[in-house]
Structure formats: C-alpha cells, structure tokens
N, C-alpha and C positions, 0 to 999 in steps of 0.2 A: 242369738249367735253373733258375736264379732268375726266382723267379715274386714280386713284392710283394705287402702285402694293404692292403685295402680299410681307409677310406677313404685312403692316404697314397701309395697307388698308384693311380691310376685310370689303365685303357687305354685309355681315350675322349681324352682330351690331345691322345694325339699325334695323332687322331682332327677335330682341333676344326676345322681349316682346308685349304685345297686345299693352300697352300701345305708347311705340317708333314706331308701325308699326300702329298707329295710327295716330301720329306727324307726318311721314312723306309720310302718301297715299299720291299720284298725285291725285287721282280722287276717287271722294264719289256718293254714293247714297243718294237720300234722298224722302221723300215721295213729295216734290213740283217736283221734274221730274216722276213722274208718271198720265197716262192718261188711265182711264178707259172705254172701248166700252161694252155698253149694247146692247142688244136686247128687243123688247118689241112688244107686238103683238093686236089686237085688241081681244073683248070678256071680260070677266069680273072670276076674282078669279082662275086665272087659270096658275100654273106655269110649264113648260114642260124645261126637258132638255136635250140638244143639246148631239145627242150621241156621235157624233167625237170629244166632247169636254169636257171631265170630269169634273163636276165641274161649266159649267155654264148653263145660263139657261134663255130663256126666261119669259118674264110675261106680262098680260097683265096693260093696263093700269091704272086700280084703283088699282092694287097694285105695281104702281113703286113706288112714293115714297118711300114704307116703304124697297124696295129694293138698293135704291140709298142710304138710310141714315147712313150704317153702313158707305158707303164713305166719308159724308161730317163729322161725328163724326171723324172718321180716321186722316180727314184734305187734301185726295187727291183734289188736284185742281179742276181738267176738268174732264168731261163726253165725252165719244165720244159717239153720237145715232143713232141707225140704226135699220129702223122699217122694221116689216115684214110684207107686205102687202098683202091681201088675193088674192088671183086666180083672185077672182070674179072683182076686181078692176083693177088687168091688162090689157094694152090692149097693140097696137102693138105701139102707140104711148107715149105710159107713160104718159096718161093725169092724172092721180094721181097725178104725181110729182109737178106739178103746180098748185093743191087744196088746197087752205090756210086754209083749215078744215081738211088737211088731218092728219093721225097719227103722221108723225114728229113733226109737229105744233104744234099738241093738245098735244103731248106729250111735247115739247119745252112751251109753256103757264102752263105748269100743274108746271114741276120741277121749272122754272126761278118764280113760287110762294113760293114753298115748299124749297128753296137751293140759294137763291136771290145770293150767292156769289159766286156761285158754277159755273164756266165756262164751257159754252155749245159748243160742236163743234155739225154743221150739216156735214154730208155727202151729199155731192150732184154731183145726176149724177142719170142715166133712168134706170139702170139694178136690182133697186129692184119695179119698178114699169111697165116692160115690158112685154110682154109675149115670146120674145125672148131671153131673161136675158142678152142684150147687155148693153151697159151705153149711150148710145146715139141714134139715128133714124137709122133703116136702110134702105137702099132703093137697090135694087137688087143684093138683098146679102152682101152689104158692109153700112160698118158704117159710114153714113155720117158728117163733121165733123160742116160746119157752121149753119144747120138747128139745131143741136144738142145743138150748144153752145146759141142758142139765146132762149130754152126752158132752159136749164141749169141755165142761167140768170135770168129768174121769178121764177125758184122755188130758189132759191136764196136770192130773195127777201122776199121772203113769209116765208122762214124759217126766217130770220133775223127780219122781221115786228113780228113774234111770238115770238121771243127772244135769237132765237143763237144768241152766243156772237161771234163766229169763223166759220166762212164759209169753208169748207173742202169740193173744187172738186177733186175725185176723178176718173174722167170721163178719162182723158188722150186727151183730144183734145184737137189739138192747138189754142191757142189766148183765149181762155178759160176765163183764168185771168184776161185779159183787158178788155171784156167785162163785166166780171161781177163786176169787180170794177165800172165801168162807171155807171153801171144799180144801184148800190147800193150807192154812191153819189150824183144818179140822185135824189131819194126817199130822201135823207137827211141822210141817215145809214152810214156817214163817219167814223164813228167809230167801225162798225163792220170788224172786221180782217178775214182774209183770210189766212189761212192755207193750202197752196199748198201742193196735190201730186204730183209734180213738177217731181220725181223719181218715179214709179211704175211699175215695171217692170210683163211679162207674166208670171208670174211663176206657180208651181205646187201645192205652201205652201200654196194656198185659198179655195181648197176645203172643208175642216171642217167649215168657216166662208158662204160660198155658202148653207151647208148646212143650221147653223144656220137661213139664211132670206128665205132657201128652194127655192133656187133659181137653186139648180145645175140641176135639172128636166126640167127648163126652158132654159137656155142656150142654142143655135145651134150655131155648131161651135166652132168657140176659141176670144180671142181677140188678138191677135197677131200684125193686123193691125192698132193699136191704144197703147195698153202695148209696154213697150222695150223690146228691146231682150236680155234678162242674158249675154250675150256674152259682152253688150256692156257696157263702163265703162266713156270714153270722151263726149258719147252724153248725158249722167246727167247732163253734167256740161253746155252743151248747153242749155237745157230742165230747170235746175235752172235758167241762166242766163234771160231767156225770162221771165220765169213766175216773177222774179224779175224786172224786168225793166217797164212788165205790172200791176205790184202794190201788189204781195203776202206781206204780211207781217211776214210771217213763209214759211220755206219748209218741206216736210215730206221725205223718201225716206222708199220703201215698196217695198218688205219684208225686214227685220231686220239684223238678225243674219248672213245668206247669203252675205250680203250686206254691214259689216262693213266697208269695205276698200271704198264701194263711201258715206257714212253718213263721213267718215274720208275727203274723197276730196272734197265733199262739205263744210263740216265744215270750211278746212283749207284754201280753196280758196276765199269762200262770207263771212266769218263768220258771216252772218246771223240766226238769230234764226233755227237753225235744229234740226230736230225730226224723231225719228226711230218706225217702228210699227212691235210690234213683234206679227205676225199676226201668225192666228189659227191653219197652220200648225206645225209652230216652239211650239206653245201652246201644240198642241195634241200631238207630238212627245218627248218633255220633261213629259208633264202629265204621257204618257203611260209609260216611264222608269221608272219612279217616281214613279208610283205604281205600277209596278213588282218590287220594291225595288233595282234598278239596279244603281240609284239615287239617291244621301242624298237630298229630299225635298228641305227642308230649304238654302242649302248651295249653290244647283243649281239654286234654282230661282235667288238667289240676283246675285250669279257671271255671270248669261246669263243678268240680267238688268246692269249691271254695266260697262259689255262688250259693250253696246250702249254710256255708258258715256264717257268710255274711246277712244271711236270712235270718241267722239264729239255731240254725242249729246246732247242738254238743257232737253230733255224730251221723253219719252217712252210710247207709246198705248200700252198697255201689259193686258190682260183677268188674269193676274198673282196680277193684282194691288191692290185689296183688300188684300189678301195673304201678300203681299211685303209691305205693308202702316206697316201690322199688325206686322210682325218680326222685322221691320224698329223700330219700337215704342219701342217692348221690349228690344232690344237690346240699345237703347237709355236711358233705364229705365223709359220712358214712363208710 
C-alpha cells in the first residue's frame, strides 16, 4: 500500500465535498442488492402486526398483492416468503411442507401472476410446519438429519413446480444441497437456483422473526445441534465449501451484522454470489432506537445496509427494504 505523508498528502480532500466523496466511495448501495421477506397468513382482509417488529406486518392472502406492489413499483428485485401456518395444520411430521396446495404455493402461483419479474425466493425447511418448531424430524429428542433432507426435497420441488424462482434451505442439515439439486433436475427445474443458508448460525437475533410465523410457542428445546456455534468462524467456510460443491448457486450467511467478518471470508475466499440477512433481531433493535430517537432513521438504516456491502455482500434480506428502496430513490432524485 502507498500511503503519502503529511502535509502533501491530506485524506481529507477527497473528503471536502458530496460530490468528490461520491467519486470516490469503495462501495455503494443500491436498491438491486436489496431482498425483501414477507409474511402472509391464511383467512381473508386481514392485516395484523408483528409486535417485536415495528413496522411490519402480516397479511393474509387476497391482500398480498396490493402489499408487495409498493416493491416491485420501487424496483426491489426479490421477495423472500414465509407463510405462517395455522395450529390446526401442524403436526409432528410437517406434512404441510409437502402440500403443493399449501400457502407457500398458493402464495408463490398468486405473486409469480401479479410481479412475473419479480424474483421469488422459498424458504424451505419443517419448523414453520411442525408442532415442535424444529426444521427437520425429530425422533427421540434429536433432530434427525437424513429422513429430514429427503422431505425437504419434495417440498422443494412443490415450491419451484409453483413458481419459486430461488430455493432457499434453511434447515441446516447436511447434504441438504445435493439432494435437493438432484431432486429438482430430476423434474426438469434445472433452472431453478438454490440460495444456500450455507452460514446460519444458533443465535439469539430470531426471536422477533419466531414470533412473526408464531412459532416461538412451538419450539422445545434449542437448535444448537444442527445451527453453528457463534463461536465458530473456519467451520463457514467448510459448511460453504460443501453446499458449493453439492450445487448452491448463492450462499447466504445469517444473522448479519454480527457476522460481518464471516460474510467478509466468504466473500473473499469463494467469491461466489454472497448474501447477508439482516434478520428480525438486528431489525427490532435498530427500530426500537430509532424511535426513541436515539437514532437518525434515515441515516442508520442505509449505513447498517451498506456495512453488509462492504463486508461483500451482492445482496441483503433486510424488513428495512421498502424504507431503504424509498430513500435510495430520493436521494438519486428519483
């Protein structure tokens, strides 16, 4: 590195103006790395919002469209979907997950008419369709991982036969990837991509998103034996390398902000497509400062999404992403 010295160098210069400190940002925002998750719920005209999360909000299905549209006006890319499934349809096997009529579907069939351009990611995994709120089978007491991966696989299938454009397991069991690729080539869906949670670590930042699909009631237990342990930082890069080799064609790493320095080692080591999820706890945490004014709004959402780009990532899940499209624009003059 050529570093100048004082006084014939000053780095305040390039500093002096909006404009020069525009010339010469390293790394931008822009609303095409932005990736917005919904929730949406069965029932009809009814919109309910999530307490731990100010600002968002479930709805049911005849009124998402007019919910998603302010996004694809906006121009944000992607949708991330995650249905909230009733009591009544849980059970200890998550046979929901596998219902090609189920909410994801119908919801997935409804947008990919109303947003034809508008990229769909599913979530897939058992823990918003169990009555244990685990992501996969359990069988005495523990989470098993091959029976798990090979239901994981048809609803997989079922979401992509309805129109996910981006298959997103978030289950955390191994081999995961390679069978679902196989299972979805098998059907002819070679074009449906796979957005690995390759990274997803135990953390504490899900509770607020738990509550959103009203799941944290259901949960026994932890997942500890399937999530990573925070502690660790070189098993990522194992845990990418696999899910790569078995056919992701994106990686995610979850939670976010916490996490910047492995969204950085990934990035720098596969440079494959990476993406960061600034998931509900980081959401609710900036929200709550944000309005005890403890927080300039504006100023902090973009510099908390920005800090994902400069980590390396191509893209950001952020519940901020409506918000951030819409500052994005004016500031553009939009």
């Amino acid at each position: 590195m050529i570093v100048g010295r004082f006084p014939s160098y000053r780095p305040r210069r390039n500093r002096y103006d909006n404009a020069t400190r525009r010339l010469v940002a390293e790394n931008t925002l822009h609303i095409d790395n932005l990736i917005w998750p919904i929730f949406f719920t069965e029932g009809t005209k009814t919109t309910t919002d999530v307490a731990s999360m100010p600002g968002v909000r479930r709805v049911t299905l005849d009124l998402l469209a007019s919910h998603v549209e302010p996004a694809a006006r906006l121009g944000i890319p992607a949708l991330a979907l995650f249905p909230v499934t009733p009591t009544h349809k849980r059970d200890e096997h998550g046979t929901e997950a596998t219902n090609p009529d189920n909410l994801m579907c119908r919801a997935a069939r409804l947008l990919k008419q109303e947003f034809p351009d508008m990229a769909l990611i599913g979530d897939v995994a058992l823990d918003p369709y169990t009555q244990h709120g685990h992501d996969g089978l359990v069988e005495n007491g523990y989470v098993v991982n091959d029976a798990s991966v090979t239901i994981l696989s048809q609803q997989a299938i079922h979401q992509a036969q309805a129109g996910i454009d981006i298959i997103a397991p978030s289950d955390m069991m191994d081999g995961r990837i390679g069978l679902i690729r196989k299972a979805l080539d098998s059907h002819t869906l070679i074009n449906t991509r796979i957005m690995s949670y390759a990274v997803k670590y135990a953390s504490a930042f899900y509770g607020p998103f738990r509550d959103a699909l009203g799941s944290n009631s259901f949960l026994k237990g932890n997942k500890k034996t399937y999530q990573m342990d925070p502690a660790n930082s070189r098993e990522a890069l194992r845990e990418v390398a696999m899910d790569i080799e078995e056919g992701a064609d994106m990686v995610m790493v979850k939670p976010g902000m916490p996490y910047l320095d492995i969204i950085w080692r990934v990035h720098d080591t596969f440079g494959v497509p990476t993406f960061g999820y600034q998931v509900s706890g980081e959401y609710a945490m900036l929200s709550a400062a944000i309005n005890n004014g403890w927080l300039a709004r504006e100023q902090a959402i973009i510099e908390s999404l920005l800090s994902f780009r400069r980590a390396g990532a191509h893209g950001v899940l952020t519940y901020f992403a409506l918000e951030a499209a819409t500052i994005l624009r004016k500031r553009q003059g939009l």
